[in-house]
N, C-alpha and C positions, 0 to 999 in steps of 0.2 A: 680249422681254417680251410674253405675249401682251394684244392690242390690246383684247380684251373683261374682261378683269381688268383694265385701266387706267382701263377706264370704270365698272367694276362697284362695287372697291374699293382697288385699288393707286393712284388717283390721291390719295383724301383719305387713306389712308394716310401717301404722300410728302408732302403737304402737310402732314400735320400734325408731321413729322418735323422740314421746313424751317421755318415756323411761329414753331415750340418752339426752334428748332438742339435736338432730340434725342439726333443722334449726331454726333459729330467725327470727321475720319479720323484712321484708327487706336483708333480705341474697343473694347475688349472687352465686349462687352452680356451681360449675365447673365439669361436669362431667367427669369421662376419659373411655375414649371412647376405645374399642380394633376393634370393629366389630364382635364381636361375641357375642353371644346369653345372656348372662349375664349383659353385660353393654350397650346393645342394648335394653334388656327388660326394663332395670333399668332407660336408658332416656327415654322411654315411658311410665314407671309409676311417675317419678317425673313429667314430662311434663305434665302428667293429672291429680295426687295431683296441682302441680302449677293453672291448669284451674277450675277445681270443688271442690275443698276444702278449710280449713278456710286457709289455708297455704297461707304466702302471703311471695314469691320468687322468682324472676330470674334464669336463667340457662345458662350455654356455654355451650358447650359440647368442649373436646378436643384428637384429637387424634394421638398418636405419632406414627408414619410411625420408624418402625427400621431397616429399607431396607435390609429387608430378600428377599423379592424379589418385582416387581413391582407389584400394587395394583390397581384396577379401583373401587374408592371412590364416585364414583359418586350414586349409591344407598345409600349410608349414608349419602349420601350430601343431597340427594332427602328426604331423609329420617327426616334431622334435619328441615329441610326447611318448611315440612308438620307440624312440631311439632312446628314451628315457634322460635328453639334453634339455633343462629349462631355457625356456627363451624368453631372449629382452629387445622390445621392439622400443626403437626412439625415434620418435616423432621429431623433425626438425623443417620449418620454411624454407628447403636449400632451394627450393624451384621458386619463391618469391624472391628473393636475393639474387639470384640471375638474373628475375624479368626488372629487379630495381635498379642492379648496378649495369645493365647494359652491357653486360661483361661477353667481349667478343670469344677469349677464352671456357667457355662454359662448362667445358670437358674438364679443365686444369681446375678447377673453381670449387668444381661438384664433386674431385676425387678430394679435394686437400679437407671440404668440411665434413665430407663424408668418414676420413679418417680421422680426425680430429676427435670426431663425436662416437666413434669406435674405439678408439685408444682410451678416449674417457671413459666411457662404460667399463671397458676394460678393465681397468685401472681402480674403479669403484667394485667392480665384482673381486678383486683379489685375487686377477689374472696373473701369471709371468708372462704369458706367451699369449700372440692377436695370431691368426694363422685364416688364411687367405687363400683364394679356392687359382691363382693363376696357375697354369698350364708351359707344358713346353712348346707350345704354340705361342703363348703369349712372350714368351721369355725370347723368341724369332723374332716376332711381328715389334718386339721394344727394338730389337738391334736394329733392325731396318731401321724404323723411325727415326732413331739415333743415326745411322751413316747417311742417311736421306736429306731428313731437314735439321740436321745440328750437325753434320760432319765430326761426328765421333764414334770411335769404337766403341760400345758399352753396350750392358744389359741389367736387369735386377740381379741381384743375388738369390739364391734360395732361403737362407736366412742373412738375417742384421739385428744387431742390436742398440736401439734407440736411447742414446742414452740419458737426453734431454729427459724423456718423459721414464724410462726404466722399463721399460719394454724389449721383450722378445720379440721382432716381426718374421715366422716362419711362413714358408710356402711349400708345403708336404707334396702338391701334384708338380713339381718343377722337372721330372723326371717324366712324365706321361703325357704324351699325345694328344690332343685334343678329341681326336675321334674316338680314343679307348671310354673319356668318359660319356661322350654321348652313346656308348654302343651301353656301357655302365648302366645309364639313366632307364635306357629302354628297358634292357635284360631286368631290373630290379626294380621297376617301376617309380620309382624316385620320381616326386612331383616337383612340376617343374614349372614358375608361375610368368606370366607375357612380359614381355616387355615393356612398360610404360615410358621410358625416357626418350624424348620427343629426338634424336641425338642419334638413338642406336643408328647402326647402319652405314651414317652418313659422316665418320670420321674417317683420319687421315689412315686410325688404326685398321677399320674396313680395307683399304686399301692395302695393306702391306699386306693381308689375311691374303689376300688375291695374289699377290705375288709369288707366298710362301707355298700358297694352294698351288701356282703353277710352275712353280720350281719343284713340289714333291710332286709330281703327277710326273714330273718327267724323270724326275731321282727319285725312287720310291725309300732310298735309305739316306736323302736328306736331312730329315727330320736329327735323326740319327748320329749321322757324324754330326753334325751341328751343335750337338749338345758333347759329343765328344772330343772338338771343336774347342770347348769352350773351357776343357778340361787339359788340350795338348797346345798351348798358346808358345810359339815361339820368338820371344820375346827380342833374341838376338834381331831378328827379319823385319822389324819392325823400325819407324823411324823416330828420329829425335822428337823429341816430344817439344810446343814449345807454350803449349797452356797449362791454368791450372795449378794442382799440387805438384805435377814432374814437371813445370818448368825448370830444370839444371839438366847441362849437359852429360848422360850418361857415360859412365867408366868404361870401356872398353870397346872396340870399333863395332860400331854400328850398334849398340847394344841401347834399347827402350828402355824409359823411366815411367812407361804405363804402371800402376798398382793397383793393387786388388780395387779398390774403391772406381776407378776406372773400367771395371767389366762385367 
């Protein structure tokens, strides 16, 4: 394994692996796949924990075409192929289903069928575990959203367990910076395919990117405590909760009935 990728980003990778217990040996990991630089890097680092580490697991990779407009997949095909990961591409109208239902929500709409039709696959290939290219960026840019326009404290988790459908949903880069994979993508040339979702850009989530962008630019070790932050929560300092599952008044002064599901 090389020794500068340990320090760069394979080590909070494994850590967040062991952490979580993300994966089990003998695990089939299904990855989902978009084409873009996140869960592009994220099948190349599992691909290569899978080869050079104690990690002993399988991989798919799968990726849902929402025919926003036509794609030539064929460097991601070239791409799993190299990595020795079959890939399963499923074709689904999620972009006629938006323009039918007039759906103002488009963003909420496009993630819920898009994992639906991921978990499926999943599920049919003889996954445990969906594993998802987000970022410690993105796990910021959630919290915002959430204290912005929901007024709550919360974020995803790194892993969860689905238990409606019996699914593992892990997130191996929850530990790593956004820029480490884009510097990633370059250094290893990982292809990386455009954008077609008429959308990018121009979300709320855009916006928080701006804010978190101009908070580390002035705190270069933001990023950082934020994620250690997330880990040192002191729960006394916080207040009476009055929604939700902690609606009851907590046991001793001033003490939060926030719970894990909550952060």
């Amino acid at each position: 394994m090389r020794q500068s990728w340990g320090k760069w980003f394979l080590t909070d990778v494994k850590r967040a692996i062991k952490d979580y217990a993300m994966i089990a040996p003998g695990d089939r990991v299904a990855v989902g796949l978009s084409g873009g630089k996140d869960s592009m890097a994220l099948l190349y680092i599992l691909s290569y924990l899978r080869d050079y580490s104690h990690l002993s697991f399988s991989l798919e990779a799968i990726l849902v075409d929402a025919g926003w407009a036509p794609v030539d997949y064929s460097r991601v095909a070239n791409f799993c192929a190299e990595r020795r990961v079959p890939l399963h591409i499923v074709r689904h109208p999620i972009a006629a289903v938006i323009a039918a239902k007039g759906e103002k929500s488009a963003c909420s709409l496009c993630a819920k069928l898009r994992v639906g039709l991921l978990n499926s696959r999943a599920k049919a290939l003889g996954c445990q575990r969906v594993a998802l290219g987000h970022h410690l960026d993105d796990v910021i840019e959630t919290f915002f959203l959430n204290l912005i326009f929901a007024g709550s404290l919360r974020t995803f988790r790194p892993a969860v367990y689905l238990d409606r459908i019996g699914l593992h949903l892990i997130r191996p880069l929850s530990y790593v910076p956004e820029r480490v994979l884009s510097s990633l993508v370059t250094q290893a040339g990982i292809p990386v395919l455009p954008a077609v979702c008429p959308y990018a850009g121009r979300t709320q989530r855009a916006a928080m990117k701006e804010i978190v962008g101009f908070i580390a630019e002035r705190y270069p070790e933001f990023r950082r405590r934020f994620r250690t932050a997330l880990e040192n929560v002191s729960f006394n300092d916080l207040w009476y909760q009055r929604g939700g599952k902690a609606a009851k008044r907590p046991a001793g002064a001033g003490a939060s009935a926030l719970g894990e599901d909550d952060l």
